[in-house]
C-alpha positions, -999 to 999 in steps of 0.1 A, spaced: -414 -679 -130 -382 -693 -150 -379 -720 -126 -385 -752 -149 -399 -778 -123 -427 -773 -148 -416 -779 -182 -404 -756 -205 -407 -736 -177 -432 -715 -152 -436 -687 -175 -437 -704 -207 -463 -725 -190 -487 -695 -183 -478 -680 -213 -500 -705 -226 -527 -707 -200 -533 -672 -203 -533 -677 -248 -560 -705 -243 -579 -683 -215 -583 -656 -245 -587 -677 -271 -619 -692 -253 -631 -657 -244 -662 -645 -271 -674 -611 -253 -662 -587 -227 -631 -566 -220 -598 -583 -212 -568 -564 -200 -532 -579 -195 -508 -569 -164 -474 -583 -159 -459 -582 -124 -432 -584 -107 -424 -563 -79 -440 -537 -93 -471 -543 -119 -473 -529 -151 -501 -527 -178 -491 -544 -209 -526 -539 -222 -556 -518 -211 -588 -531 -214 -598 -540 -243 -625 -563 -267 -602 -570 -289 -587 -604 -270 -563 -610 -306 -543 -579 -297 -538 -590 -263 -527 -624 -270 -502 -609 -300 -489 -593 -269 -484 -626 -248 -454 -641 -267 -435 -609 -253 -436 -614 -217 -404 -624 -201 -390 -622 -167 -361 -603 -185 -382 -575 -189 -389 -566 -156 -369 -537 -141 -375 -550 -106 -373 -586 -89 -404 -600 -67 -440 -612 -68 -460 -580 -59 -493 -598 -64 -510 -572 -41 -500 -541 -60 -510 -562 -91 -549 -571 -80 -545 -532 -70 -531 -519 -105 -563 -542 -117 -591 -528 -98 -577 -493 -110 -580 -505 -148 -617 -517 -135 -628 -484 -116 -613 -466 -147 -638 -479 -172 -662 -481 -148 -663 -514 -152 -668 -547 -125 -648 -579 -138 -630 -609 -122 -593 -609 -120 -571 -637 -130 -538 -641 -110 -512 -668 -126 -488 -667 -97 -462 -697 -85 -476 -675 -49 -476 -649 -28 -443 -647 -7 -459 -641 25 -472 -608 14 -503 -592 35 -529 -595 8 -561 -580 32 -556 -545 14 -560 -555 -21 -583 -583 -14 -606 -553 7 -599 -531 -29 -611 -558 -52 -643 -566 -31 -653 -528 -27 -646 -529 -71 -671 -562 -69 -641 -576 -88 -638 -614 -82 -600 -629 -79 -597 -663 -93 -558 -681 -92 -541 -704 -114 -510 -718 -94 -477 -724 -116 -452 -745 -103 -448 -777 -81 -447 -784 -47 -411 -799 -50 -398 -767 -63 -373 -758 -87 -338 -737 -91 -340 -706 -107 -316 -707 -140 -293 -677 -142 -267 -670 -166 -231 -691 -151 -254 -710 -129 -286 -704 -107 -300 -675 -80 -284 -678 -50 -292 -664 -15 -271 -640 6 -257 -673 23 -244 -685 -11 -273 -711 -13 -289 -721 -43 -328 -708 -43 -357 -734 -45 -390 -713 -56 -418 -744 -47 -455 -732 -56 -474 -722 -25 -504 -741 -29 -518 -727 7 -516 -690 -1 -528 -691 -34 -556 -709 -21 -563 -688 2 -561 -658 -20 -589 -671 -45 -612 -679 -15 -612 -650 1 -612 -631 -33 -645 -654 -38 -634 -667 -70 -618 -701 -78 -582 -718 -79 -565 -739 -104 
């Protein structure tokens, strides 16, 4: 998400998808998970939608413990927050996409939770370098990483999650 194909970059960039999404929203609970390859609550569900967007300008990729893109144990940390309040909802993924993960299992967990999953892609299909400090990421071979969006799998993911994509 710090690739900057998108400019300032991918997570700036959702950062203020996910501030105009709440500052639309007029009733219901909203709840805020950040993910990387492990998810974690930044905020439970909640009516108050200021206090989750005072929470927004936080989020950084810096303050993950773990590299990755674990969108399925993130639609599952969701439906838990859901089944919890005993609550159905729709979840919103902002993902650049899914690394070729097996999404069946959390996409099975959502529709038993009635919960819809709805995805708004970051990135570009061209792609971008990911900035790192002397330099860019790269792979075991010594070659520079290009993260492109992966327009088919996040596709996929909001259709089969019966909600939309973006």
């Amino acid at each position: 998400m710090d690739a900057e194909d998108i400019k300032p970059s991918r997570i700036q960039l959702a950062k203020l998808k996910v501030l105009d999404i709440l500052q639309q929203r007029s009733t219901g609970q909203t709840a805020l998970i950040a993910y990387a390859g492990e998810p974690f609550v930044v905020s439970p569900l909640t009516n108050d939608a200021k206090t989750v967007a005072a929470l927004v300008p936080s989020l950084s990729t810096d303050i993950m413990p773990q590299q990755g893109s674990n969108v399925s144990r993130a639609i599952e940390k969701a439906v838990d927050l859901l089944n919890n309040a005993g609550a159905r909802g729709n979840i919103l993924v902002i993902s650049d996409g899914t690394q070729g993960q097996d999404l069946d299992a959390a996409i099975r967990t959502a529709q038993q939770a009635q919960a819809r999953i709805s995805v708004i892609g970051i990135g570009s299909s061209n792609g971008a370098p990911i900035p790192s400090s002397g330099g860019f990421i790269k792979d075991k071979q010594g070659n520079i990483v290009v993260v492109k969006q992966e327009v088919g799998s996040l596709r996929k993911l909001a259709s089969q999650g019966k909600g939309s994509y973006s």
